[in-house]
C-alpha positions as CSV (number, residue, x, y, z in Angstrom):
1,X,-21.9,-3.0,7.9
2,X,-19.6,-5.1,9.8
3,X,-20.4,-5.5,14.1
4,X,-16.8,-4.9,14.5
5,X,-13.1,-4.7,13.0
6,X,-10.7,-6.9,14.4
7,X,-6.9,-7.7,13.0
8,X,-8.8,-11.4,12.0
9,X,-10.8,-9.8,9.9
10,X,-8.9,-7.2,8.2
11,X,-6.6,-9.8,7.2
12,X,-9.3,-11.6,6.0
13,X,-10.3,-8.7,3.6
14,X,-7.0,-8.5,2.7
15,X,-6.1,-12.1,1.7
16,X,-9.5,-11.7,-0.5
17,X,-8.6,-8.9,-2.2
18,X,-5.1,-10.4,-3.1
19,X,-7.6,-13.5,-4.2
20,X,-9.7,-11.5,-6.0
21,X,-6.0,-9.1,-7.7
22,X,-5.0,-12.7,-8.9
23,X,-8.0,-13.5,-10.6
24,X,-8.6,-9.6,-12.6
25,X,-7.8,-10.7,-16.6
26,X,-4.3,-9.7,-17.0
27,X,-4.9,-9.3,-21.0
28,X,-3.2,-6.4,-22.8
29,X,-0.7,-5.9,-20.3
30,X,2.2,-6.9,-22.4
31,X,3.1,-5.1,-25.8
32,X,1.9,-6.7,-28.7
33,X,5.6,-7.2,-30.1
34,X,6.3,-9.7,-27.3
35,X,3.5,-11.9,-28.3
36,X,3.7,-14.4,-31.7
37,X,1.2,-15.2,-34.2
38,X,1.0,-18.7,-34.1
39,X,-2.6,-19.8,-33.4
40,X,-3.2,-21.5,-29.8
41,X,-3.4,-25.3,-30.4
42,X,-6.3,-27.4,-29.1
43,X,-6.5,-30.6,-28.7
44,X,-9.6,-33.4,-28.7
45,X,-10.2,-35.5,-25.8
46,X,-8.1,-38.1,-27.6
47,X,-4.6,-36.2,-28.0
48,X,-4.8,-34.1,-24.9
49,X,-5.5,-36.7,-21.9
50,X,-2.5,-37.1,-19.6
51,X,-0.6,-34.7,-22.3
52,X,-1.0,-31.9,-19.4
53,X,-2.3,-31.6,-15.6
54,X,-5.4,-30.2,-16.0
55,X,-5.9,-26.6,-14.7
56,X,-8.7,-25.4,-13.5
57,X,-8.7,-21.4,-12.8
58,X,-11.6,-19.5,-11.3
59,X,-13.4,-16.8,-13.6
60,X,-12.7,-13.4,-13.2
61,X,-14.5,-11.8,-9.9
62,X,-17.6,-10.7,-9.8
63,X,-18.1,-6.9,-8.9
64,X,-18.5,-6.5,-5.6
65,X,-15.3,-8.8,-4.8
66,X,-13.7,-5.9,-7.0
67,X,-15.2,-3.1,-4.7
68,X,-13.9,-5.1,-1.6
69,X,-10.8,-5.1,-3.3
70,X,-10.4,-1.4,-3.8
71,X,-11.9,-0.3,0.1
72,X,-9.2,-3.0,1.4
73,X,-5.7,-1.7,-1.1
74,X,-7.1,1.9,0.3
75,X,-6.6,0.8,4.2
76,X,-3.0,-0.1,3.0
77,X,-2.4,3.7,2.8
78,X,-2.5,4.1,6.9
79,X,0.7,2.1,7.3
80,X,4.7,2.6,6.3
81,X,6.0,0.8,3.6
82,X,8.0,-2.1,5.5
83,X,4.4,-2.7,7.0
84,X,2.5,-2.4,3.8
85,X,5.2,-5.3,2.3
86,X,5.0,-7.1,5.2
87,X,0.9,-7.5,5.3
88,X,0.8,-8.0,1.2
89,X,3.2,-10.9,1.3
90,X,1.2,-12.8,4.2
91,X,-2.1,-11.9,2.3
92,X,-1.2,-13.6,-0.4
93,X,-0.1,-16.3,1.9
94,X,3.7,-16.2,1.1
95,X,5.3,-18.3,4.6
96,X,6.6,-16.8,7.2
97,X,10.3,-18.6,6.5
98,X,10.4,-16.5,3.1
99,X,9.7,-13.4,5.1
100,X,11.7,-13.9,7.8
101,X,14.5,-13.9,4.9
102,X,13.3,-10.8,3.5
103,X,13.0,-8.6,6.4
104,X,16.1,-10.0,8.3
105,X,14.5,-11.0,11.6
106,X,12.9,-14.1,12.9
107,X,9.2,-15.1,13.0
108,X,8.1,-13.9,15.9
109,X,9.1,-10.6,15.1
110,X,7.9,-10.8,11.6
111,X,4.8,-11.3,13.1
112,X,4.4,-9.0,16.2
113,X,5.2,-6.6,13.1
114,X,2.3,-8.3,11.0
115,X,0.1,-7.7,14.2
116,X,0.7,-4.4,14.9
117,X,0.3,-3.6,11.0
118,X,-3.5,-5.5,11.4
119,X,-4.2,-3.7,14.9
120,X,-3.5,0.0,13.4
121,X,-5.8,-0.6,10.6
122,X,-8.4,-2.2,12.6
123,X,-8.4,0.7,15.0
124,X,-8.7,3.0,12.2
125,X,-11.8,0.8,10.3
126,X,-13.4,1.0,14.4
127,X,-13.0,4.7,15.0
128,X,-14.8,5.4,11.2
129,X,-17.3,3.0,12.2
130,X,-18.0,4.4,15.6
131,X,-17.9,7.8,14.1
132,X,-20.5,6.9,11.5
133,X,-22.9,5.0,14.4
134,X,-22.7,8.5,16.3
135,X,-23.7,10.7,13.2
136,X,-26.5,8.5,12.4
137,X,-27.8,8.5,16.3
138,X,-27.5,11.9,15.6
139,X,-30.1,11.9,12.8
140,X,-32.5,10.3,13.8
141,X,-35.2,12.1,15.4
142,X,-36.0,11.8,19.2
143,X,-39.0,10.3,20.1
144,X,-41.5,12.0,22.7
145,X,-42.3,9.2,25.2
146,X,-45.4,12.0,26.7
């Protein structure tokens, strides 16, 4: 369980689960019509170097990335949908020139917006965590110091 919530960590979480969105195989997504039947070609060491940069992409995630994933697009619920917009486009890291474009205002306030977006799901994550620390205080048996 985490100490404490904070906006630097909840936008943490939330630029790893656009990470780990980005990385989910995207196979089958597309109808089948839109695809052709010409076999992928593969070249040997000796026709493909310098044909292409070489990419190198990351495998898929593992599970618990995935989990993380889901718990952080649920805190996205709590806020409007200019804030929701707002918070996706700088967790996948899209600059604050772009957004400033978007939402018709200038950095600063795109990011006191981005801020208060972070601070009202932190506050939320705290009051759940503090909520669950009293219930299990509550559990636990007192202790006779006699």
């Amino acid at each position: 369980m985490v100490a404490e919530w904070t906006p630097k960590l909840v936008a943490d979480r939330l630029e790893e689960a656009a990470s780990t969105l980005r990385r989910l195989p995207v196979a089958g997504l597309k109808p089948r019509e839109y695809g052709n039947s010409w076999p992928t070609v593969i070249h040997d060491a000796m026709e493909a170097y310098g044909w292409n940069e070489a990419v190198v992409r990351l495998g898929p995630p593992p599970a618990e990335a995935i989990t993380r994933m889901d718990e952080a697009m649920e805190w996205l619920r709590w806020l409007d949908q200019e804030q929701v917009r707002l918070v996706w486009l700088r967790a996948t890291r899209i600059p604050w020139k772009l957004i400033e474009v978007r939402f018709a205002c200038d950095r600063s306030t795109a990011w006191r917006k981005w801020t208060v977006a972070l601070n009202r799901i932190a506050s939320r994550l705290e009051a759940k965590r503090e909520k669950v620390l009293q219930h299990q205080e509550a559990r636990q048996p007192q202790q006779n110091l006699l």
